[in-house]
C-alpha positions as CSV (number, residue, x, y, z in Angstrom):
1,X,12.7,46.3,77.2
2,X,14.0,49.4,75.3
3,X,15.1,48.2,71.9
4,X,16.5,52.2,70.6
5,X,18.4,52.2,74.1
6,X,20.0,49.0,73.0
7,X,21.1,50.0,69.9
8,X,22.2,53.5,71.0
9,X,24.7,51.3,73.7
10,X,25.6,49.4,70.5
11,X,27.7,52.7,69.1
12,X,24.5,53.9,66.8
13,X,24.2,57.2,66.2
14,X,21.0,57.3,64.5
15,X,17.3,55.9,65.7
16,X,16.8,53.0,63.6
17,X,13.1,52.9,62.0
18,X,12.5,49.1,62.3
19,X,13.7,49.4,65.9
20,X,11.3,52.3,66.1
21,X,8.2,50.5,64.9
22,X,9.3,47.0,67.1
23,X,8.6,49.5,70.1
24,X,5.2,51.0,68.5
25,X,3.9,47.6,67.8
26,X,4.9,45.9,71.1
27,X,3.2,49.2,73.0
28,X,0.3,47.8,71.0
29,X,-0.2,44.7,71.4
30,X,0.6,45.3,75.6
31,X,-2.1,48.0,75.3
32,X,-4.5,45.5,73.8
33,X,-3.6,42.9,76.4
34,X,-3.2,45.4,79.1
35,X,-7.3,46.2,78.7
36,X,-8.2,42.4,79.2
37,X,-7.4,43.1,83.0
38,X,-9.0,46.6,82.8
39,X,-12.2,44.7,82.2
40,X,-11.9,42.0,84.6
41,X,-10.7,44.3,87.8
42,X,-14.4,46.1,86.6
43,X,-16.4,43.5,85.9
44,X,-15.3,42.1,89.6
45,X,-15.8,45.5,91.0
46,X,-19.8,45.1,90.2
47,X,-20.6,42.2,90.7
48,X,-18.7,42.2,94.4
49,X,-19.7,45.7,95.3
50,X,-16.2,46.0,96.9
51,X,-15.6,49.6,95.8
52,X,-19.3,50.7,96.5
53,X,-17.6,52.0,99.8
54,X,-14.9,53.9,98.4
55,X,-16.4,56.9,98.1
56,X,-16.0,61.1,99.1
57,X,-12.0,61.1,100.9
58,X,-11.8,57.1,101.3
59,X,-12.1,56.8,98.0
60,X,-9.1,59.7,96.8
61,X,-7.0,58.1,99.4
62,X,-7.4,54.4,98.0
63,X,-7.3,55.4,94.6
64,X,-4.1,58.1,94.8
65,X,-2.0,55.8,96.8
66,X,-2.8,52.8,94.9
67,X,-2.1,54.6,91.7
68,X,1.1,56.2,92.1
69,X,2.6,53.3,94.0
70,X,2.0,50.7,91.2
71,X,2.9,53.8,88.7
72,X,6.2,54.1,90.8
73,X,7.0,50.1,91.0
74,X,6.2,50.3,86.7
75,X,9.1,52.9,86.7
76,X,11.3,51.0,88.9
77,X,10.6,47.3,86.9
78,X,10.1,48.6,83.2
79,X,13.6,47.5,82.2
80,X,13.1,44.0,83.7
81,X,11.1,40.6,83.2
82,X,8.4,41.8,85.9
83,X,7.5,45.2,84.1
84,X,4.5,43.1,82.4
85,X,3.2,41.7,85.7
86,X,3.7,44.7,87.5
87,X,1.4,47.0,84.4
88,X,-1.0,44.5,84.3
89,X,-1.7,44.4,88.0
90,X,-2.2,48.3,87.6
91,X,-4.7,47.8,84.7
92,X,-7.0,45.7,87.1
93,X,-6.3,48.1,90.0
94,X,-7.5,50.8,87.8
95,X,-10.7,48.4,86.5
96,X,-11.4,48.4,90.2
97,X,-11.5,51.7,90.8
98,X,-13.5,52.4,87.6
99,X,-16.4,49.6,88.4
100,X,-18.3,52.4,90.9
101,X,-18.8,54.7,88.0
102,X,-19.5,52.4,85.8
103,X,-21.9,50.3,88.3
104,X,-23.9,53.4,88.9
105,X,-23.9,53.9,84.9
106,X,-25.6,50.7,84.9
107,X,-28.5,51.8,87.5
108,X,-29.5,53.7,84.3
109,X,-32.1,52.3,82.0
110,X,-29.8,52.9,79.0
111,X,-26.3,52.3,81.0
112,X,-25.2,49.3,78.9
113,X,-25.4,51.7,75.7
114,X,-23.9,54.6,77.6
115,X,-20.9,52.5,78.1
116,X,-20.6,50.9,74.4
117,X,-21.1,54.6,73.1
118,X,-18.1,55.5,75.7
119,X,-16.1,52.7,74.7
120,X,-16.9,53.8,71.4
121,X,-16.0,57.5,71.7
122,X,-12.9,56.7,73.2
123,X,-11.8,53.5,70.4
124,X,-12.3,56.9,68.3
125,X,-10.4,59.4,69.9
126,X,-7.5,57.0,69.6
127,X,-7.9,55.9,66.0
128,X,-8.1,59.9,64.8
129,X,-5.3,60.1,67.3
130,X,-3.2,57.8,65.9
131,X,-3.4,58.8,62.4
132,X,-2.5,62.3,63.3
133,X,0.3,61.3,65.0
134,X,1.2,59.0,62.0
135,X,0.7,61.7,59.3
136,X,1.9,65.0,61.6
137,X,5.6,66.2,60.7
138,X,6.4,68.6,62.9
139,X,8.0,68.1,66.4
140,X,5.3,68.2,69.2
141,X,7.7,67.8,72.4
142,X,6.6,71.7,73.3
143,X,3.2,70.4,73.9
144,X,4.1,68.8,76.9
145,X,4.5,71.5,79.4
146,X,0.9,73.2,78.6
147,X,-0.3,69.0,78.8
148,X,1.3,69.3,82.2
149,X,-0.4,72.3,83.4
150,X,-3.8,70.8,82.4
151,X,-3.7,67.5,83.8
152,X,-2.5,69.7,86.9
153,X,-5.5,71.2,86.9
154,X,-7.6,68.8,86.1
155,X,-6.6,66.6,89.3
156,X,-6.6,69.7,91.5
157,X,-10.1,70.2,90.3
158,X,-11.3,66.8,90.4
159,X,-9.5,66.6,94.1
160,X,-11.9,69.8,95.1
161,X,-15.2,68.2,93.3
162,X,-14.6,65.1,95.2
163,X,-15.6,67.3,98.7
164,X,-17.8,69.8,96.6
165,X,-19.7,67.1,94.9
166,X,-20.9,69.8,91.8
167,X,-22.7,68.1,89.0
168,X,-21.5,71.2,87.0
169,X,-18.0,70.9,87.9
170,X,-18.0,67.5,86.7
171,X,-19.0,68.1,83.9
172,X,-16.7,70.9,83.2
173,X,-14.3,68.5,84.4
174,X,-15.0,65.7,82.4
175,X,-14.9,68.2,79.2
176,X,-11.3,69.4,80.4
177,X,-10.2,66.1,80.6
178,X,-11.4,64.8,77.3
179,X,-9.7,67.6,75.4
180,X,-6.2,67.1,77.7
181,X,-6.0,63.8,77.6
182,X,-6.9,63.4,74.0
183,X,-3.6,66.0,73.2
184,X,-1.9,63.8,75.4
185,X,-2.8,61.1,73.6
186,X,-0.9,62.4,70.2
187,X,1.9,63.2,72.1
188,X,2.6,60.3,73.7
189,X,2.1,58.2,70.2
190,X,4.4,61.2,68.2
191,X,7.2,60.3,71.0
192,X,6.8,57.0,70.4
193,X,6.9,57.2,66.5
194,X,9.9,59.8,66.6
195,X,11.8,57.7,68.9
196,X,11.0,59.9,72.2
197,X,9.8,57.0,74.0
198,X,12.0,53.8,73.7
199,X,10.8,51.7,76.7
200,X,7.3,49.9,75.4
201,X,6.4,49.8,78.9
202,X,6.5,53.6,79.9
203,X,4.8,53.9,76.5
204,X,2.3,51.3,77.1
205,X,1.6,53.0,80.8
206,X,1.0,56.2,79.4
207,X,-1.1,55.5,76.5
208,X,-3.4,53.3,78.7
209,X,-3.6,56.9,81.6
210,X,-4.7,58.7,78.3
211,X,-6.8,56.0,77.1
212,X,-8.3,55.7,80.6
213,X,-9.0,58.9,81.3
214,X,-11.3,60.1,78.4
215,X,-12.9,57.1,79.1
216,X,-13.7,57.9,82.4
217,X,-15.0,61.1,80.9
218,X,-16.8,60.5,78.6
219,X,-18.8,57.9,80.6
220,X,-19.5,60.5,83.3
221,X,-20.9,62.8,80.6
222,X,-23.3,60.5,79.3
223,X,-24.1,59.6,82.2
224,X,-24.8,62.6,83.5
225,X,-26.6,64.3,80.6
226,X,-28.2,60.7,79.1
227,X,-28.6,58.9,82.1
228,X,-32.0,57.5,81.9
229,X,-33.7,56.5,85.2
230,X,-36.4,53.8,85.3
């Protein structure tokens, strides 16, 4: 699963380039298939209703347990055969947990647009993202403790506004998050191109959080300042 920790075992002393790309483009192509799942867990989320009651404390509980323990079973199987399974079982878990939002997005007039100009937004933030990262020569790794504080926040904030239930402080939320996660986003891709991150899997997990999460965002945003009602 970690093609530089292979060759650094081997006696290399140097991070070979072709190994380097191997683990870009296999993050990739898992990312790509890791979204297939994504879509299915929300897609079965609305037309089931099975998360509808997931909301308020129930639904932190759910969504907190759930989350760490598949992101702590990824960590435990990321150097073996079930690492795949195991990431793509959190993907739908997380397409789950996203199908509320984005069933009461659809109670809007205009919710199928508001989720293609999400989808949209994000597939942008990642492209601009990437070619930064691609293009960027200077080490970023001191990013990562500010990155650290602000996610920090962010889930502190969103634990509060869960109980508070403040349109404003979602959106401030949702503004935070967009702005963190996108940083986060060309981090995570700098580590992978410098040879930070050699385990596609790790990588793959913590591109799709990123990738995720200004999704999320943006979604609430439009849905809250766009939202249409019949």
């Amino acid at each position: 699963m970690s093609d530089l920790q292979t060759l650094n075992s081997n006696g290399w002393g140097h991070v070979d380039t072709a190994a380097r790309n191997r683990v870009l483009r296999n993050t990739y192509w898992l990312l790509a298939l890791s979204l297939l799942p994504t879509v299915l867990g929300a897609w079965l989320g609305v037309a089931t209703g099975i998360t509808r009651s997931l909301s308020g404390g129930v639904g932190l509980i759910v969504f907190m347990a759930g989350a760490f323990g598949f992101m702590f079973a990824i960590e435990k199987t990321k150097n073996s055969a079930a690492g795949v399974p195991v990431l793509l079982a959190f993907t739908f878990f997380m397409g789950l947990m996203l199908s509320r939002m984005i069933a009461m997005v659809l109670g809007f007039k205009n919710g199928s647009e508001l989720i293609m100009t999400a989808f949209a937004g994000t597939a942008g933030v990642f492209f601009v993202m990437a070619s930064l990262a691609s293009t960027i020569k200077r080490d970023l790794s001191g990013m990562s403790k500010w990155l650290f504080v602000g996610a920090l926040a962010i889930m502190i904030g969103g634990i509060i506004n869960v109980f508070v239930g403040s349109t404003v402080g979602m959106m401030v939320i949702s503004v935070m998050a967009i702005g963190i996660f996108s940083a986060y986003m060309l981090y995570d891709l700098k580590q992978i191109i410098d040879g930070g991150e050699t385990n596609y899997i790790s990588a793959t997990l913590a591109l799709y959080m990123d990738i995720f999460n200004v999704f999320q965002s943006l979604l609430a945003l439009l849905g809250i300042m766009g939202g249409e009602r019949d």
